[in-house]
C-alpha positions in Angstrom: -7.8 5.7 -42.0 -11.6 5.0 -42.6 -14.1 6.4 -45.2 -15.4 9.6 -43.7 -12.4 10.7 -41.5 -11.8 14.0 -40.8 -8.5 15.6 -40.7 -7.3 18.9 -39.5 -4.1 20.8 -38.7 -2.8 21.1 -35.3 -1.1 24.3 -34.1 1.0 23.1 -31.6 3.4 20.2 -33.5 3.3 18.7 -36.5 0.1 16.8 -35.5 -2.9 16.1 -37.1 -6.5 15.3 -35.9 -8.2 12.4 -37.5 -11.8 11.1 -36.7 -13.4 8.3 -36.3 -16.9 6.7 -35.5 -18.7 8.8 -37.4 -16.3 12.3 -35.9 -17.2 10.4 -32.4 -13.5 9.7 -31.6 -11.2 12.7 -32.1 -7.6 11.5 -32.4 -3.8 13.5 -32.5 -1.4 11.3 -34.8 1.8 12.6 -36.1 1.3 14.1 -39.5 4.2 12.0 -40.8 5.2 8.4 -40.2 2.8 5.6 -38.5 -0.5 6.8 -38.5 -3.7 4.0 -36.7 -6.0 2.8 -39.4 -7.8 -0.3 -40.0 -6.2 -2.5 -38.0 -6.5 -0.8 -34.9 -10.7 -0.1 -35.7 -11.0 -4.0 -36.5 -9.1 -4.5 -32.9 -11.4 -2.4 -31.1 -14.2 -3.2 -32.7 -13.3 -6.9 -31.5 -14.7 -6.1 -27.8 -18.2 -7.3 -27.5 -20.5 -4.5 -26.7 -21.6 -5.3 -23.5 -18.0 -5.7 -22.1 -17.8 -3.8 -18.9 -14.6 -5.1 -17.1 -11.1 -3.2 -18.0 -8.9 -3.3 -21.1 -5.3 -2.9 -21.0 -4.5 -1.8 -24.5 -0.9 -3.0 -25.2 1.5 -0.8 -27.6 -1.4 1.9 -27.3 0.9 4.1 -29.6 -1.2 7.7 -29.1 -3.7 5.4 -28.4 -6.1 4.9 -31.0 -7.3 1.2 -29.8 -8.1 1.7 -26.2 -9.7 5.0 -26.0 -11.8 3.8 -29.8 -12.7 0.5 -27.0 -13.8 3.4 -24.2 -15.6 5.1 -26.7 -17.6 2.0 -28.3 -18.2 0.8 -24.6 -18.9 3.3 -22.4 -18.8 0.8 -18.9 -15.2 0.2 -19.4 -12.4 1.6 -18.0 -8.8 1.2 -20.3 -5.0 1.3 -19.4 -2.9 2.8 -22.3 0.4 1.1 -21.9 2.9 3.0 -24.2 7.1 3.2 -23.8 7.8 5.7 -26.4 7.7 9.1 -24.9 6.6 11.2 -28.0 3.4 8.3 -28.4 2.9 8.6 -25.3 2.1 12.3 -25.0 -0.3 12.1 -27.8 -2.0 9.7 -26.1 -2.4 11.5 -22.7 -3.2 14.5 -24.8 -6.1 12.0 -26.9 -7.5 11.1 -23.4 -7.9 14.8 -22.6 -9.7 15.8 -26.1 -12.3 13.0 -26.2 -13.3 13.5 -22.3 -12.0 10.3 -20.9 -9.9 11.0 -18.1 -12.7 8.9 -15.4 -12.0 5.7 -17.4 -8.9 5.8 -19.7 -5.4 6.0 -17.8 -2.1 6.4 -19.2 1.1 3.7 -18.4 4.2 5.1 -20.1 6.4 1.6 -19.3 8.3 -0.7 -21.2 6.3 -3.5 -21.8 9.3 -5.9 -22.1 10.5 -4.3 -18.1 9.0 -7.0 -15.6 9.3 -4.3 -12.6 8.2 -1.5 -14.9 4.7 -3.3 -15.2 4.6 -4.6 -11.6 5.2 -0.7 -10.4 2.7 0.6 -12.9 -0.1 -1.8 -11.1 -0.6 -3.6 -14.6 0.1 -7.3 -13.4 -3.4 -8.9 -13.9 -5.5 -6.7 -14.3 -7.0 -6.6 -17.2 -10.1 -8.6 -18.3 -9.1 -8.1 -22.1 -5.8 -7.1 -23.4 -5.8 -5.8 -26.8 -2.6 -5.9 -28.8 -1.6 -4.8 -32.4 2.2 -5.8 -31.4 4.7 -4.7 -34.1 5.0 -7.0 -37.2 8.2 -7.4 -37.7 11.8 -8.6 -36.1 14.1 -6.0 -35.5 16.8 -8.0 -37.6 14.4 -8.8 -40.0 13.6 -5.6 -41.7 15.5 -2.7 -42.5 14.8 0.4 -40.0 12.6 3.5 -40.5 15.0 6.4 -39.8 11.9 7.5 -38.3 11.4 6.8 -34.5 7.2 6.9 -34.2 7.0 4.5 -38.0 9.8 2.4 -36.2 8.4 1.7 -33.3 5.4 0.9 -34.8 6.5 -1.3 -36.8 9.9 -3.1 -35.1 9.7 -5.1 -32.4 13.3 -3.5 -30.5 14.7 -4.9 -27.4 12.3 -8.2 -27.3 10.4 -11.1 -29.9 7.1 -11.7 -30.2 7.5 -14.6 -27.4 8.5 -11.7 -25.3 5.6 -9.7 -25.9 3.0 -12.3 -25.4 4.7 -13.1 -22.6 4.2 -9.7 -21.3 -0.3 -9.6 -21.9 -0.2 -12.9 -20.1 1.5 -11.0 -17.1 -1.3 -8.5 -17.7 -4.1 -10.9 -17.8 -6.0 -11.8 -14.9 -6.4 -15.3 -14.7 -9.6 -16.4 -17.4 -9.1 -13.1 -18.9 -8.9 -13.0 -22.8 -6.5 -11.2 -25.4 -6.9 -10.7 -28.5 -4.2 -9.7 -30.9 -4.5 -8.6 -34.7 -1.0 -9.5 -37.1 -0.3 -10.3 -40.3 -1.6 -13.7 -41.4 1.9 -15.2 -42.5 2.7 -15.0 -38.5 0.2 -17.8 -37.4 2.9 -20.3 -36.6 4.3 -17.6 -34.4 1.4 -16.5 -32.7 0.3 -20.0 -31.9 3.4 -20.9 -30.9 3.7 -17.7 -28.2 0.4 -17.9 -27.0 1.0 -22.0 -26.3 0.4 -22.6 -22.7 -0.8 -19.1 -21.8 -4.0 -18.7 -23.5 -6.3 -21.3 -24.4 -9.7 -21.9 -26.2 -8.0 -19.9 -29.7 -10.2 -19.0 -32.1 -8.5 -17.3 -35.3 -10.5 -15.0 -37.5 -8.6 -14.3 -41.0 -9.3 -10.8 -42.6 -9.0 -10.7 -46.2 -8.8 -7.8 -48.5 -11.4 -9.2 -50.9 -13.4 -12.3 -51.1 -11.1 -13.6 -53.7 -7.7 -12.9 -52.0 -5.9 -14.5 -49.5 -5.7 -13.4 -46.2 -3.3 -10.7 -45.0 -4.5 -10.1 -41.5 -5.7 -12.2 -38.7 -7.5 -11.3 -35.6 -7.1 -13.9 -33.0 -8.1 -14.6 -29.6 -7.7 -16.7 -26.4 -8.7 -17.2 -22.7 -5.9 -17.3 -20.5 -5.3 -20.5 -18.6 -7.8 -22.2 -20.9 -7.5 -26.1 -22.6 -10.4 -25.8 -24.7 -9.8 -26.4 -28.2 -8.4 -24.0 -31.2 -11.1 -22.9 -33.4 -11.0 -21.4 -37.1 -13.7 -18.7 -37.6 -15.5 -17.6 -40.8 -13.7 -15.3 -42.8 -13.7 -11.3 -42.7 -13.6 -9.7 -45.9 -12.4 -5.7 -45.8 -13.2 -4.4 -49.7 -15.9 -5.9 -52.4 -14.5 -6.1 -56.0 -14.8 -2.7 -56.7 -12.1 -1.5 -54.2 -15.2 -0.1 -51.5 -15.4 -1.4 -48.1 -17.7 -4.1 -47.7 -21.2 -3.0 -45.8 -20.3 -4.8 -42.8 -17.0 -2.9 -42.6 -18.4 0.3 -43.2 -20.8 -0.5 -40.4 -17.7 -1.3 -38.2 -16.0 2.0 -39.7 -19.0 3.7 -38.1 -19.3 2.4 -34.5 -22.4 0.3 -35.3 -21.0 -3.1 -35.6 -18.7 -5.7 -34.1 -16.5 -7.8 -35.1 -17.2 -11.5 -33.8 -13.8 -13.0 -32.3 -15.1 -15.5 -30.0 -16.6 -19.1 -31.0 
């Protein structure tokens, strides 16, 4: 996770407690497999802090992203959308902890099921969508034995087309996404995103100054034309392995992270 978490036994699973925010954000993750890290506090940190509409939070996993959005802006209400049961519960049980059951809702539908969504009331909605969709192919990786890491990280039963296609259903019209993936799948993510969202901007994260980009966080308007756009970099660690002071500022709830020309 961040610099500064906290982490502490659960007595009910095999569950852990991890905060973030400066202890802010209390959050149950599975003491083994996929645990939320940096990604997901760059993704939330990508919603501008005056943002007052409502976020659907796409793959919410035991939803780190969404309910670290509702936490960072406390006028907005968030949709956890999550099909995996065991995530799922975690997250319903993270809304609990952390007091957010007024503006933080739980969806527990297959994103890829059409009718699933429709019934669930997600079909634009939401003035952002958030979405750290998994990074890889289901045939292009071998599988984690392990349901939670798999999930996490295999995209089963649809492509990334598929799941794009799915946070435009969930847009409202001139509502924006914004997506974080690894950098190598910019082809694919432009590609996806072509004729849904317009008005890109792409914001690569690197892991030092020196090194090239592993992560990008990009972002679009839905039914916009206006022009793709490149943003200045975002660099994660100096050369002495620390996080960089504006990361650590982001690690602690008091920064943003600029996605939008």
């Amino acid at each position: 996770m961040t610099d500064g978490d906290v982490t502490m036994a659960d007595d009910r699973a095999d569950v852990v407690e991890d905060r973030l925010f400066a202890e802010r954000l209390r959050l149950l993750q599975p003491r083994r497999g996929h645990r939320a890290g940096t990604d997901a506090v760059l993704l939330a940190a990508a919603v501008p802090a005056d943002f007052d509409g409502h976020i659907a939070d796409l793959g919410a996993g035991v939803g780190t992203v969404g309910l670290a959005a509702a936490a960072l802006n406390p006028l907005a209400t968030v949709t956890l959308v999550e099909r995996d049961a065991g995530a799922a519960a975690l997250a319903q049980r993270n809304i609990v902890l952390n007091a957010l059951e007024e503006r933080v809702r739980l969806a527990a539908v297959d994103l890829f099921a059409a009718a699933a969504r429709q019934a669930a009331g997600l079909r634009e909605t939401a003035d952002l969508v958030l979405t750290n969709p998994p990074f890889h192919d289901e045939n292009a990786v071998r599988r984690s034995p392990d349901a939670a890491r798999r999930s996490a990280h295999v995209l089963e039963g649809g492509t990334l087309d598929d799941w794009l296609r799915a946070c435009t259903d969930v847009t409202r019209p001139g509502g924006w996404i914004v997506a974080i993936h690894r950098a190598d799948a910019l082809q694919g993510l432009l590609a996806a995103l072509e004729g849904r969202f317009g008005g890109i901007t792409v914001r690569p994260v690197h892991p030092r100054a020196d090194a090239p980009a592993t992560r990008l966080l990009i972002a679009g308007v839905k039914g916009s034309r206006a022009p793709l756009c490149i943003l200045p970099q975002l660099t994660l660690h100096t050369a002495q392995g620390a996080f960089t002071a504006q990361v650590q500022a982001v690690n602690r709830g008091e920064a943003r992270v600029a996605v939008r020309a």
